[in-house]
C-alpha atoms as one frame of an Amber mdcrd trajectory, in Angstrom:
protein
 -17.257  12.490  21.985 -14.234  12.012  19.879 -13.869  14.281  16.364 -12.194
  12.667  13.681 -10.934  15.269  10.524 -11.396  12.842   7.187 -14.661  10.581
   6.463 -14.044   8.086   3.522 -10.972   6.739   4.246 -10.079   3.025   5.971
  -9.414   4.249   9.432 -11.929   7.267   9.349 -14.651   4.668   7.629 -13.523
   2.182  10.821 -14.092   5.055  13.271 -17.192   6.129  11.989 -18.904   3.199
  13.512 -17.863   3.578  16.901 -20.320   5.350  19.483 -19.705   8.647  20.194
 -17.737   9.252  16.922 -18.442  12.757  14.457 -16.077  12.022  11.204 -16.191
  15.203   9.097 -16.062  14.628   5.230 -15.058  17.279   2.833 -18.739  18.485
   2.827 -18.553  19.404   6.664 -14.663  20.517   6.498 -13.148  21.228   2.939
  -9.410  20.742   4.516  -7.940  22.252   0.942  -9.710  25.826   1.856  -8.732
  27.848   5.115 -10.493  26.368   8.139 -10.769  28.110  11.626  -9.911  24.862
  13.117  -9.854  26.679  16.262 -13.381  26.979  16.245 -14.509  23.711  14.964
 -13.192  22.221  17.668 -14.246  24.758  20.169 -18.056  24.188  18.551 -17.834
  20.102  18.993 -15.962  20.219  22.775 -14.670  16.556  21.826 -12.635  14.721
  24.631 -10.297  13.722  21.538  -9.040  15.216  18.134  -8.471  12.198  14.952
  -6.595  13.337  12.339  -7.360  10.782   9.670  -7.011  12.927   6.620  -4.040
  12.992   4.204  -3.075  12.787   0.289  -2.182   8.882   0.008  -1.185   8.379
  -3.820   2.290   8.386  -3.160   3.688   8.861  -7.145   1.370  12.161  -7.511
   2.418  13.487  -4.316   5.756  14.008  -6.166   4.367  16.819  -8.519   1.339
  17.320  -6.607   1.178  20.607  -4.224  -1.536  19.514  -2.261   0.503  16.580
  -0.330   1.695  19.027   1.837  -0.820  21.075   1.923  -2.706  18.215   3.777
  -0.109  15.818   4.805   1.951  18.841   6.975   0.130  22.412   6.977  -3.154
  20.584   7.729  -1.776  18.467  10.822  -0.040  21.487  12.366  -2.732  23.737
  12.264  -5.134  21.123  13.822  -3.021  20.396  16.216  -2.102  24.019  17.213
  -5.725  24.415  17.831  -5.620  21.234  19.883  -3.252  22.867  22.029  -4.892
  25.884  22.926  -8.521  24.291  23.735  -6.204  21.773  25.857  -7.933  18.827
  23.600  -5.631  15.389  23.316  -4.750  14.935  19.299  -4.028  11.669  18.054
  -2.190  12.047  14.255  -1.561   9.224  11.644   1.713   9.496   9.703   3.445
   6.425   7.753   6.467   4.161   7.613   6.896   5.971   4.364   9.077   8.547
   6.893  11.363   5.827   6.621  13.970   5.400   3.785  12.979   1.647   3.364
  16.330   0.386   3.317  18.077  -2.727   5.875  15.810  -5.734   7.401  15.503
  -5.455  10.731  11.985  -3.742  11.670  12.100  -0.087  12.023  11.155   1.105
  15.757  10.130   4.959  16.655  13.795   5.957  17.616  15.155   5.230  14.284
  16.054   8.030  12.687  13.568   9.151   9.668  14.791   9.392   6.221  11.993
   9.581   3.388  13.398   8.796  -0.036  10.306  10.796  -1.961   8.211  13.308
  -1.339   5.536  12.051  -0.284   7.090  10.353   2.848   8.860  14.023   3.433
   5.416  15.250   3.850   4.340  13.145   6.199   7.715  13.734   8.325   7.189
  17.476   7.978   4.010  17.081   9.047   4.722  14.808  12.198   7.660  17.998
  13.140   4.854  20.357  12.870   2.904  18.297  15.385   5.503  17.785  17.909
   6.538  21.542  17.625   3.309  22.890  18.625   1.339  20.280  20.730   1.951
  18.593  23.768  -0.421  16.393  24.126  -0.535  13.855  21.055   0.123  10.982
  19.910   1.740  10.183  16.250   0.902   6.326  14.744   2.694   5.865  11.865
   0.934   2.874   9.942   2.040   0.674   6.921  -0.403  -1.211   5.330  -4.452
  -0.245   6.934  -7.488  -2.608   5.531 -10.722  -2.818   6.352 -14.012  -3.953
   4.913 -15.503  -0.417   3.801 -12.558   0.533   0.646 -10.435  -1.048  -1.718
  -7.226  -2.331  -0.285  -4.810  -4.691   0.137  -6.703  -7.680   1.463  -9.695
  -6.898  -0.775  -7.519  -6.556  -3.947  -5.954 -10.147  -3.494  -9.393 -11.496
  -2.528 -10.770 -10.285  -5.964  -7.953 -11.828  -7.677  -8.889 -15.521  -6.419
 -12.863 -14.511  -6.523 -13.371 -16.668  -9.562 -11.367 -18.649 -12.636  -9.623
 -17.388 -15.184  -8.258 -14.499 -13.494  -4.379 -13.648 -14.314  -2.511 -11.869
 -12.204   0.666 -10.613 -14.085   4.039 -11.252 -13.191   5.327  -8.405 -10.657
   9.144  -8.385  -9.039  10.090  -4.950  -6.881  13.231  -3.606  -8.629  15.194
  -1.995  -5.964  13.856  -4.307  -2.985  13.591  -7.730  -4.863  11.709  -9.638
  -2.779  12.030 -13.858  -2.131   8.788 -15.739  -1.728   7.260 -18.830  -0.376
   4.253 -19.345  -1.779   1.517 -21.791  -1.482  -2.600 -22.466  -2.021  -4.519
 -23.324   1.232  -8.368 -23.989  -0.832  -8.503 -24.231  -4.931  -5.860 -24.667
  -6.915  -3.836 -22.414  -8.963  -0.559 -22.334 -11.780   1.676 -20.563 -10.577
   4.605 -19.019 -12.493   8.085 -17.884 -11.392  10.535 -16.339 -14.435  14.299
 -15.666 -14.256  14.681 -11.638 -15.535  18.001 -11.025 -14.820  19.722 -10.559
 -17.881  22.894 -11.541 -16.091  21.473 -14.972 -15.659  22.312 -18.247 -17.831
  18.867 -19.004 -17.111  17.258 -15.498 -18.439  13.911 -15.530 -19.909  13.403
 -19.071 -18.698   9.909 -19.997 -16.272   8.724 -22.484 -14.133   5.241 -23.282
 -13.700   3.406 -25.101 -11.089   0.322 -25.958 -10.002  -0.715 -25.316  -6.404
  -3.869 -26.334  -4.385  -5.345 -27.257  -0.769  -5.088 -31.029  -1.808  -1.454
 -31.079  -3.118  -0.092 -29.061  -0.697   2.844 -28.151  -2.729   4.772 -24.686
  -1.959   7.364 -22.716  -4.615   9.779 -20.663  -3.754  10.241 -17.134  -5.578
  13.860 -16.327  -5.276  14.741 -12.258  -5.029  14.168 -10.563  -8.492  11.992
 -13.339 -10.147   8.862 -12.452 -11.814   5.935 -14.036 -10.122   2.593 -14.291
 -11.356  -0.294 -16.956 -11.000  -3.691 -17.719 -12.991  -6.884 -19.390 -10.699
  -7.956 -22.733 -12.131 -10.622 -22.814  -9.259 -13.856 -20.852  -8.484 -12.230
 -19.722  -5.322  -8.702 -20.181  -4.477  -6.854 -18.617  -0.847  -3.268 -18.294
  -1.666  -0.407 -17.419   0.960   2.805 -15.366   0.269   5.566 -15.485   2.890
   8.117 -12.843   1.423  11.772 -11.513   2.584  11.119  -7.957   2.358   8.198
  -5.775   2.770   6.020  -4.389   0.244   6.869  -1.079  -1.666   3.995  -0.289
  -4.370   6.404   2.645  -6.075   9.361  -0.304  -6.686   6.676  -2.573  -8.792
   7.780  -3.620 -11.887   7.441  -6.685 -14.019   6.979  -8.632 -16.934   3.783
  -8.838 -19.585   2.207 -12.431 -19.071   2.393 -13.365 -22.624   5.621 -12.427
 -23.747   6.307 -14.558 -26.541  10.170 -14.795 -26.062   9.504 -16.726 -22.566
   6.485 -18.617 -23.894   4.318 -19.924 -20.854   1.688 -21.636 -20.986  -0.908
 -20.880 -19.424  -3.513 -23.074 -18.752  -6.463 -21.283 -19.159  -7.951 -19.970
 -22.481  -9.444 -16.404 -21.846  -7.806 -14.817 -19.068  -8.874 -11.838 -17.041
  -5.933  -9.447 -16.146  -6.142  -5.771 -14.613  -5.319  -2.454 -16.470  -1.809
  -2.521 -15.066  -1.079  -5.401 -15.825  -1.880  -5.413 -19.622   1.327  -2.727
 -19.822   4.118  -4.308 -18.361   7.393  -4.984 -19.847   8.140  -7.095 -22.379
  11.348  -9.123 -21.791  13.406  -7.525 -24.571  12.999  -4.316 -22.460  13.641
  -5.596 -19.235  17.008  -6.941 -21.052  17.827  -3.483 -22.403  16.831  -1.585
 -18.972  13.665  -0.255 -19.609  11.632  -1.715 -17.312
């Protein structure tokens, strides 16, 4: 039998419906209250020890105690008690332990060198591991999806689930990203906009329309606002992008800013709560964004 700490998450959901799997939620094991690890482990005799639990919103782990409380005193503690019952312990950590920076791949030799706090509690926890187990194994994992949670995958799926959904215009401001984009099935318009107020062309868009029978592709260059609108009931669009992925760099533009203008092609659109409060361009020219 293997124990996994943490129930609701993507991996510990995933785990959960393996044979031979007990997950224990915050019901069974409240990890923000003292535990006698020692013993829960002792009571379960598993041939394996999961730690899936940790404190994932990355901005409120910068304020927030409890992100090392769970991401480093948790994880030692666990694995201490792996230790002594001679029980292997297998710990998830993140490529947030990395600063982010270059664009080569990072490999597990690299040095670690978290630029917030939540990546420096997942590196303390990962020393507290290696300090006082021997036998484990650390997986540090970037993006994790599965069918069970909201994530990744699901969030882009919901966006093409139907027409008239907007999503806003997005750029990452300290790792712009380029993009190739294109739409496999449906169509969509999709909108790139120059925001670099150093630019000649500042302010000004480009809008296309993309679907599975036109086979067109744009290309996003670094720094450009990008946002599209789904002109189809369904609609499977592709990004290939430079650089990965950093939700704490987002930033971007408000879809209807009337200085740029676009037009849209659709009459009511639905946008998310985030994307209702981006910046207009006038801030984005004065450095606000």
């Amino acid at each position: 039998m293997k124990l996994v700490f943490g129930s609701s998450g993507q991996v510990a959901s995933a785990l959960k419906l393996m044979p031979d799997v007990v997950a224990l939620g915050r019901k069974d094991c409240d990890l923000m209250k003292r535990q006698n690890f020692h013993e829960i482990i002792k009571h379960y005799a598993p041939s394996a020890v999961v730690n899936a639990a940790a404190y994932t919103q990355v901005d409120d782990a910068e304020f927030d105690e409890k992100a090392f409380q769970l991401n480093s005193v948790v994880p030692k503690e666990i694995a201490s008690s792996c230790k002594t019952l001679g029980v292997p312990f297998v710990h998830l950590s993140t490529d947030y332990v990395f600063s982010g920076k270059g664009t080569l791949p990072w490999k597990p030799e690299h040095q670690a060198f978290p630029i917030n706090r939540y990546g420096k509690s997942k590196l303390e926890g990962e020393h507290a591991v290696s300090s006082c187990c021997d036998n484990y194994v650390i997986l540090r994992t970037s993006w994790t999806f599965s069918n069970s949670r909201s994530n990744f995958v699901t969030a882009i799926a919901s966006i093409a689930e139907g027409a008239e959904v907007l999503r806003g215009l997005h750029l990452q401001k300290s790792r712009p990203q380029g993009k190739l984009v294109n739409c496999s099935v449906g169509s969509v318009f999709d909108v790139a906009v120059d925001v670099d107020p150093r630019s000649s062309s500042f302010g000004v868009y480009v809008g296309v329309e993309l679907s599975g029978k036109n086979h067109r592709q744009l290309w996003i260059p670094p720094g450009y606002a990008h946002g599209f609108c789904v002109l189809s009931e369904t609609a499977d669009f592709h990004y290939k992008c430079t650089d990965l992925y950093f939700p704490n760099d987002e930033g971007g533009l408000i879809w209807n800013d009337p200085e740029v203008g676009i037009e849209w092609p659709i009459e009511a659109p639905s946008l998310s709560e985030k994307d209702l409060k981006l910046s207009t361009l006038d801030q984005i020219r004065r450095g606000l964004i």
